[in-house]
C-alpha positions in Angstrom: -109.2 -43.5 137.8 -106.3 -40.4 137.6 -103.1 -42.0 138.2 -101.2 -40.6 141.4 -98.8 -37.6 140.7 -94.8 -39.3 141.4 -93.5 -36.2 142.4 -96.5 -33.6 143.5 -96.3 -30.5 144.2 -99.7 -30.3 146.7 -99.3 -33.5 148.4 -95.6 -33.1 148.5 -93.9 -37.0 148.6 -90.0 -36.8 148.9 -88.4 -39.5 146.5 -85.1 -40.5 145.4 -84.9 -38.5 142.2 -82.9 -36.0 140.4 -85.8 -34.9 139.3 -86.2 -30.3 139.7 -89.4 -30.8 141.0 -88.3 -33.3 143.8 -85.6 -30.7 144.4 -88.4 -28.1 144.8 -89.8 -30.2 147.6 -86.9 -31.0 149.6 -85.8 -27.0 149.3 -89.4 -26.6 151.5 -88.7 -29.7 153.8 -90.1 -29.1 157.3 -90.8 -31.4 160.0 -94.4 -32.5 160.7 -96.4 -30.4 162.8 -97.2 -32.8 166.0 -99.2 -30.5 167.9 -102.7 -32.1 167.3 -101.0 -35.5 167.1 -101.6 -38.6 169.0 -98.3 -40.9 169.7 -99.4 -43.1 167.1 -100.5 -40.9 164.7 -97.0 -39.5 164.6 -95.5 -41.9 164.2 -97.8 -43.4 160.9 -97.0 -39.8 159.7 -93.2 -39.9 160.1 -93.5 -43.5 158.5 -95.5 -42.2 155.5 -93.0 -39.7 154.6 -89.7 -41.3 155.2 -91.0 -44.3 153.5 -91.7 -42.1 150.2 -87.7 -41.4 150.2 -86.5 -44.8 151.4 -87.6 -47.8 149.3 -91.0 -46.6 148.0 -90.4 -49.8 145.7 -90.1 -51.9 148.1 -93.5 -53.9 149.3 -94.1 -52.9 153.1 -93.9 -56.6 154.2 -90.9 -56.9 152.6 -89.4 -54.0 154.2 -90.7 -55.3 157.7 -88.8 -58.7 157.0 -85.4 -56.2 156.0 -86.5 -54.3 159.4 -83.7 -55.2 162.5 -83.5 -52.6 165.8 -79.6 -53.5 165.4 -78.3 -50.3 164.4 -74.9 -49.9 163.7 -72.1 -47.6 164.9 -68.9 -47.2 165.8 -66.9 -45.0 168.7 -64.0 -43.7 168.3 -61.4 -44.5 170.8 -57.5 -43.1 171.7 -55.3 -45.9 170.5 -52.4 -44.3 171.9 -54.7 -44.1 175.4 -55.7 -48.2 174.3 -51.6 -48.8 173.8 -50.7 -47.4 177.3 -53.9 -49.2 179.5 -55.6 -52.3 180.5 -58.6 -50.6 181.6 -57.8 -51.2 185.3 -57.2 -48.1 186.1 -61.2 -46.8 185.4 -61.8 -49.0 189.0 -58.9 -48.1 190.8 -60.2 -45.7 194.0 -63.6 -46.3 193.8 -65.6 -46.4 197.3 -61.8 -45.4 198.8 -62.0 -41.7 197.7 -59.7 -41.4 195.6 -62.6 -41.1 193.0 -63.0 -36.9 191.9 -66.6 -36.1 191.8 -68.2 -35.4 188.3 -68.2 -31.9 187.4 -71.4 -30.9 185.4 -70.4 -28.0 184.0 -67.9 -29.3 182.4 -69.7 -31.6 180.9 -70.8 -30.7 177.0 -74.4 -32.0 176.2 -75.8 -32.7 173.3 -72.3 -32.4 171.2 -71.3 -35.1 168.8 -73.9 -37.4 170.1 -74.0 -40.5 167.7 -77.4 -40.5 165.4 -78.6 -43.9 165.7 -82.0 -43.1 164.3 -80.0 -42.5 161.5 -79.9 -45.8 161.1 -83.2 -47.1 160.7 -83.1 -47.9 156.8 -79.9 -49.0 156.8 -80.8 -52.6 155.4 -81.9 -50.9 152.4 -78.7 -49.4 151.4 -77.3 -52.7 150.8 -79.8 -53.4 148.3 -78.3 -53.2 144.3 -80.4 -51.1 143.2 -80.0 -48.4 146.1 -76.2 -49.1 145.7 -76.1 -47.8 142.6 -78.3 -45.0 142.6 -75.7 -43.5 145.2 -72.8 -44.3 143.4 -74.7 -41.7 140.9 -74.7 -44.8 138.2 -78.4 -43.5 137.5 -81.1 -40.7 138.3 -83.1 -42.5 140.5 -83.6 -45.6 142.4 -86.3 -47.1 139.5 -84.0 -46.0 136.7 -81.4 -48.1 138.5 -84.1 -51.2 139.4 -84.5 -50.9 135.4 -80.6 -51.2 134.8 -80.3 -54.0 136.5 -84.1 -56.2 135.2 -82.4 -55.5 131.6 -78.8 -56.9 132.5 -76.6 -53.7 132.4 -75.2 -54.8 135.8 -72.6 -56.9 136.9 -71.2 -58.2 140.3 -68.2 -59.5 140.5 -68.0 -60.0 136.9 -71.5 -62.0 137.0 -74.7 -60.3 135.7 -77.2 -60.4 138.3 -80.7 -59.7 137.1 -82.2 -59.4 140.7 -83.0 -55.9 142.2 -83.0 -56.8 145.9 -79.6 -58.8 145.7 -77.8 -58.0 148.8 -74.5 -56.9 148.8 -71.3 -57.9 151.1 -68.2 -55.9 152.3 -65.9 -56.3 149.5 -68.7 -56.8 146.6 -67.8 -54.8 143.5 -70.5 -53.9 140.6 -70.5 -52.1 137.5 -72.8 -50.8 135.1 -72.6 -50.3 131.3 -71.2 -47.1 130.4 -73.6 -46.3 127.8 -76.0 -47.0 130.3 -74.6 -44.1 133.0 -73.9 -41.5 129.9 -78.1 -41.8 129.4 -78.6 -41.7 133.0 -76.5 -38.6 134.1 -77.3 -36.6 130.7 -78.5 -34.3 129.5 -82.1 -35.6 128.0 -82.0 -36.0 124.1 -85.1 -33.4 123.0 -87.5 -35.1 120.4 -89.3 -32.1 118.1 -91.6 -33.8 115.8 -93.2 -30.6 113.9 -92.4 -27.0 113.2 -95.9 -26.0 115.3 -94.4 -28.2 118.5 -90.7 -26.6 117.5 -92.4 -23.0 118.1 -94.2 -23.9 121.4 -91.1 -25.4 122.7 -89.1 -22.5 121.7 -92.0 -20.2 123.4 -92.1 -22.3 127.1 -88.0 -22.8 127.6 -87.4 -19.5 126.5 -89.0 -18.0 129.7 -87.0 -20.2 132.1 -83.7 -18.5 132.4 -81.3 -16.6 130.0 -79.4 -19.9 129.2 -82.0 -21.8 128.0 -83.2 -18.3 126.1 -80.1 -17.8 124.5 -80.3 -21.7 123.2 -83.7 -21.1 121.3 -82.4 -17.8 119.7 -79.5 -20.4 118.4 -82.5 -22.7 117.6 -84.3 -19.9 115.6 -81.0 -18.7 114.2 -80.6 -22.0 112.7 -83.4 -22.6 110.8 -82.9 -18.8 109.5 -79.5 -20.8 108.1 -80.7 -24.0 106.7 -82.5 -21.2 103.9 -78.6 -20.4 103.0 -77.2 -24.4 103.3 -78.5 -24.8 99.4 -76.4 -21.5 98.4 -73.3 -22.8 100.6 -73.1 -26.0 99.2 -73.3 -24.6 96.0 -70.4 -22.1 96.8 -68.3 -24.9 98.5 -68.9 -27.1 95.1 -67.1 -24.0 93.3 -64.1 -23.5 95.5 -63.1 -27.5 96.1 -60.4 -28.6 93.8 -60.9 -32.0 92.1 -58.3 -34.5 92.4 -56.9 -36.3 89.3 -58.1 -39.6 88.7 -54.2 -40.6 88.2 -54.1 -39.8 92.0 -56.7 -42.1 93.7 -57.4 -40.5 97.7 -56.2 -43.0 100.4 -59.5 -43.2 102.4 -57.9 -45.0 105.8 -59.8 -46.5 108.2 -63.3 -46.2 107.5 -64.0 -46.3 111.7 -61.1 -43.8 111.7 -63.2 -41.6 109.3 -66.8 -42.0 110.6 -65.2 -40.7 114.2 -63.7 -37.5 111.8 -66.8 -36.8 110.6 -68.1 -36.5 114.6 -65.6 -34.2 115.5 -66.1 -31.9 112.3 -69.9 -31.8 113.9 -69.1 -31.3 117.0 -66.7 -28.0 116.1 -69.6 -26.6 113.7 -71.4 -26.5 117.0 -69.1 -24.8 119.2 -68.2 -22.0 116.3 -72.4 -22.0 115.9 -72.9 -21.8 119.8 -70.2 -18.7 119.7 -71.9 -17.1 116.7 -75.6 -16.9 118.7 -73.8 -16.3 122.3 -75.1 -12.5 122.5 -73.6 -12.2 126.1 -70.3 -11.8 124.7 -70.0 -8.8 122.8 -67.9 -9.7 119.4 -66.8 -6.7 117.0 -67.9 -7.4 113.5 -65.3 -8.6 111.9 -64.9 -11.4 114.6 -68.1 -12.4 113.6 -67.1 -12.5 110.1 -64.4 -14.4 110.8 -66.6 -17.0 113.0 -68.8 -17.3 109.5 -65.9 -18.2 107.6 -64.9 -20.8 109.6 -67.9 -22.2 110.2 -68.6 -22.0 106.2 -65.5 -23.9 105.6 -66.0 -26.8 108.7 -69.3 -27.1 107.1 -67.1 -27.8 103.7 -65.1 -30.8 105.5 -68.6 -32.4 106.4 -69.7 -32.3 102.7 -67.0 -33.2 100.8 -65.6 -35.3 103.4 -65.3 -38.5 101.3 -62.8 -36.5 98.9 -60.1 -36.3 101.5 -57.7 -38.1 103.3 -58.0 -38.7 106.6 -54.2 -36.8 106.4 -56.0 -33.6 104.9 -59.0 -34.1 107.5 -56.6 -33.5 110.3 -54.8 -30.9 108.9 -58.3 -28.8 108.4 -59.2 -29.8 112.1 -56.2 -28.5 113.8 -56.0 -25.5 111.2 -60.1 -24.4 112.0 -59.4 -25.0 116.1 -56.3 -22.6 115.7 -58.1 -20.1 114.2 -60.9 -20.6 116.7 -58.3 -20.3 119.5 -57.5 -17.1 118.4 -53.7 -18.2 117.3 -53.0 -16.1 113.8 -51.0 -12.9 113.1 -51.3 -10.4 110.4 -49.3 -10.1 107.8 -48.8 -6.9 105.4 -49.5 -7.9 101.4 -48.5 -5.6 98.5 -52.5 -5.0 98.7 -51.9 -2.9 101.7 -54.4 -4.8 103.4 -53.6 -6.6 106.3 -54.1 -10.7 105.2 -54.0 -13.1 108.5 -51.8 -16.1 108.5 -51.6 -19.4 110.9 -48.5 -19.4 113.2 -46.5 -22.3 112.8 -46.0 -24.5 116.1 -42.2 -23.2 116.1 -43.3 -19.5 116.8 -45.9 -21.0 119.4 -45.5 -20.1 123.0 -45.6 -23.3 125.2 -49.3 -22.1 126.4 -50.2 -21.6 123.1 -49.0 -25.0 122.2 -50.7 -26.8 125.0 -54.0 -25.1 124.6 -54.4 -25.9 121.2 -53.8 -29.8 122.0 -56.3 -29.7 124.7 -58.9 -28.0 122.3 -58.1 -30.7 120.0 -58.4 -33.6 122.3 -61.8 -31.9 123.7 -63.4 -32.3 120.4 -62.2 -35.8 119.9 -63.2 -37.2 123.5 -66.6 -35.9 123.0 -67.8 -36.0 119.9 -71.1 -35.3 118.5 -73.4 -38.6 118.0 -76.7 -37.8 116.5 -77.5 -42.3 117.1 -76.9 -41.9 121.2 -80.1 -41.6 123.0 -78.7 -38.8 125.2 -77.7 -35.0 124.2 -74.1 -35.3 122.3 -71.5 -33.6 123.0 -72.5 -35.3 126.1 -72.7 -32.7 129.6 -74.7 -33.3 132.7 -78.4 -33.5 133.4 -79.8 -30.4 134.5 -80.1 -29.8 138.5 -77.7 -33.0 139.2 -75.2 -30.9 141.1 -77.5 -30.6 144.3 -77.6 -35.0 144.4 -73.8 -35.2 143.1 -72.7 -36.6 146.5 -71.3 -40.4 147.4 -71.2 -42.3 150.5 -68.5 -43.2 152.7 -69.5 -47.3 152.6 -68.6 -47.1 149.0 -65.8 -46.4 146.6 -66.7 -45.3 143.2 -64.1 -44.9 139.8 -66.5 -43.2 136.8 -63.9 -43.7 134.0 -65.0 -47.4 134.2 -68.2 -46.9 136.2 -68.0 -49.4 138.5 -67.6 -49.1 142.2 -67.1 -51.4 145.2 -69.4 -51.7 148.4 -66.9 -51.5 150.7 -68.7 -51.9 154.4 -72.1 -51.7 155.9 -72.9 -48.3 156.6 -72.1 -46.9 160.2 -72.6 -44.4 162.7 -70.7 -42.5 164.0 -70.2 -39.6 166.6 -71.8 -36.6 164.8 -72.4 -38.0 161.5 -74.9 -41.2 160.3 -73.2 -42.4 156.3 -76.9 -43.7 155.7 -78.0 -40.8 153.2 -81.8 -39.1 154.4 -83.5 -36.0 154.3 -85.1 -36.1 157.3 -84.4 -35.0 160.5 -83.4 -37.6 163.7 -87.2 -36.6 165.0 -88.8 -37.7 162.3 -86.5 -40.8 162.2 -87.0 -42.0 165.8 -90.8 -41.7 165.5 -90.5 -44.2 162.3 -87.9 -46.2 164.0 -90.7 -46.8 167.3 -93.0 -47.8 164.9 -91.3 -50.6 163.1 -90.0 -51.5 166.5 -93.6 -51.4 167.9 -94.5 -53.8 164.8 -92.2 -56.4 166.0 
């Protein structure tokens, strides 16, 4: 027996994914056609699809149990209007004729009505796991059931290993870090042979100029491991030797081993602007990109020769002269030789742009041990599901976030995320209330 397709593209099922194809489907979201329809079989039909997007996980009893035709919402009022009034005077003159008669045209209908069906799978957002799918913690509602099985969550400071736990106003959870940098990445590719490598190269390269431009890099690279023998041969040549009389104070060794990942990590930004064919470089830019990236490539091999002192020195000279920050300077050659300028003949924007460059590479390093694409950068396609709720309030420097209230609604706006349109919702909503 074929397994069911999660996200199909025939027998389309909407689902609470950042996945591109479930981004296809929702672009082609239409209500139902209920021409042909009995009552009730629109009814199972609106069920069927907004229970693909709502708690699919969830058992159907189960759901039924969460089920309640409570639905709340709130109305705003004039407290100024509140301040002044009893609520007497809406009485006064009525049956004496002092009451005005309504005028209908006046009237606006239809405008900022409150969308209570809206509300019919609002139980489910209190859940954990929907909680932190929507505080973008995780990809999907099963990646974060997963998180929270394998005890990557917390509430309240406690680890809770329960999925369904319901959470209170005032409830505040967290998940590990490490756990949100695999879950909003970028996906970590796995090539196993040089015959996979090619076919690889061959599909992404007719998906968009991006991803075409990354496997000319890809191709350019392996064109460059030929010359890595040659270069470290080269670089063996031009690095002086230090006298035994002068042992090398290594430092930290953590302090070191987080060197070495910024050193990668610049390789692969001077790499990334050597095989960037949209921006058209002069030849002896190009040169120059070579150079540097023959002598960061230096740093990484001979880096337990040097001093965590001469490490940095290398780093902010090679990010200087990546930045673009040098002058030329006549020699008795009569050829123009270029030179670093010293932070004293620095502009101020100068100065501050080569410090963020330099904290860039050292807040995101390179980690070829992290399950996720390093330096890390978001998933593809996450932009379109980047949103958060108003019932909760989120901080991402420590992932954690608090569940602030039970969602609400309110004139014009619903806070319970959905797809679906209030038609669609009202003909599940009568058929859960029907099932009562």
């Amino acid at each position: 027996m074929t397994r069911k397709r999660f996200h199909g593209l025939k027998r389309v099922k909407f689902r609470a994914t950042w996945n591109k194809y479930n981004l296809f489907n929702l672009s082609r979201l239409k209500a139902p056609r209920t021409n042909f329809m009995t009552y009730y079989q629109q009814k199972w039909s609106a069920k069927s699809i907004t229970r693909a997007y709502h708690g699919e996980h969830i058992r159907e009893g189960q759901w039924e149990r969460m089920f309640t035709p409570l639905l709340n919402s709130v109305i705003p009022m004039d407290h100024r209007y509140l301040a002044e009034h009893d609520g007497s005077e809406q009485a006064a003159g009525r049956g004496s004729g002092l009451e005005k008669p309504m005028d209908l045209k006046k009237i606006a209908f239809g405008k900022n009505q409150v969308p209570y069906m809206h509300m019919t799978y609002a139980p489910i957002e209190r859940r954990l796991d929907t909680a932190i799918f929507r505080a973008l913690f995780a990809s999907s509602v099963r990646q974060a059931r997963q998180f929270v099985i394998h005890g990557q969550v917390k509430v309240n400071g406690k680890k809770i290993p329960y999925p369904g736990y319901l959470l209170n106003p005032g409830d505040m959870f967290q998940v590990e870090p490490d756990r949100v940098l695999f879950a909003t990445g970028a996906p970590k590719i796995k090539v196993k042979s040089q015959a996979e490598k090619l076919r690889y190269e061959r599909r992404i390269s007719r998906q968009s100029n991006i991803t075409r431009d990354a496997a000319l890099a890809k191709r350019a690279e392996r064109r460059r491991a030929k010359e890595a023998k040659e270069l470290a041969d080269d670089t063996i040549e031009l690095a002086p030797r230090q006298p035994k009389s002068a042992p090398i104070v290594l430092g930290d060794p953590e302090v070191r081993k987080l060197r070495q990942k910024e050193f990668l990590k610049l390789i692969r930004q001077i790499e990334d602007r050597i095989g960037n064919k949209k921006v058209r470089r002069t030849g002896k830019r190009k040169q120059e990109l070579r150079v540097l990236l023959r002598r960061a490539k230096a740093n990484v091999i001979f880096f337990g020769r040097k001093s965590l002192q001469e490490l940095d020195t290398e780093m902010k000279e090679i990010t200087q002269e990546l930045l673009g920050m040098t002058e030329e300077v006549k020699s008795p050659d009569k050829a123009p030789v270029k030179r670093l300028k010293p932070e004293s003949e620095m502009s101020d924007k100068q100065k501050e742009a080569l410090k963020k460059a330099i904290a860039r590479i050292r807040e995101n390093p390179a980690d070829i041990t992290k399950p996720y694409a390093t330096p890390w950068r978001p998933r593809p396609y996450m932009s379109a599901f980047a949103f958060i709720p108003r019932y909760l309030e989120v901080n991402h420097n420590i992932c954690s976030a608090v569940y602030l209230r039970h969602p609400v609604a309110r004139p014009g706006l619903a806070e319970v995320p959905t797809p679906f349109p209030a038609e669609t919702q009202q003909l599940a909503f009568n058929w859960y209330l029907r099932r009562r």
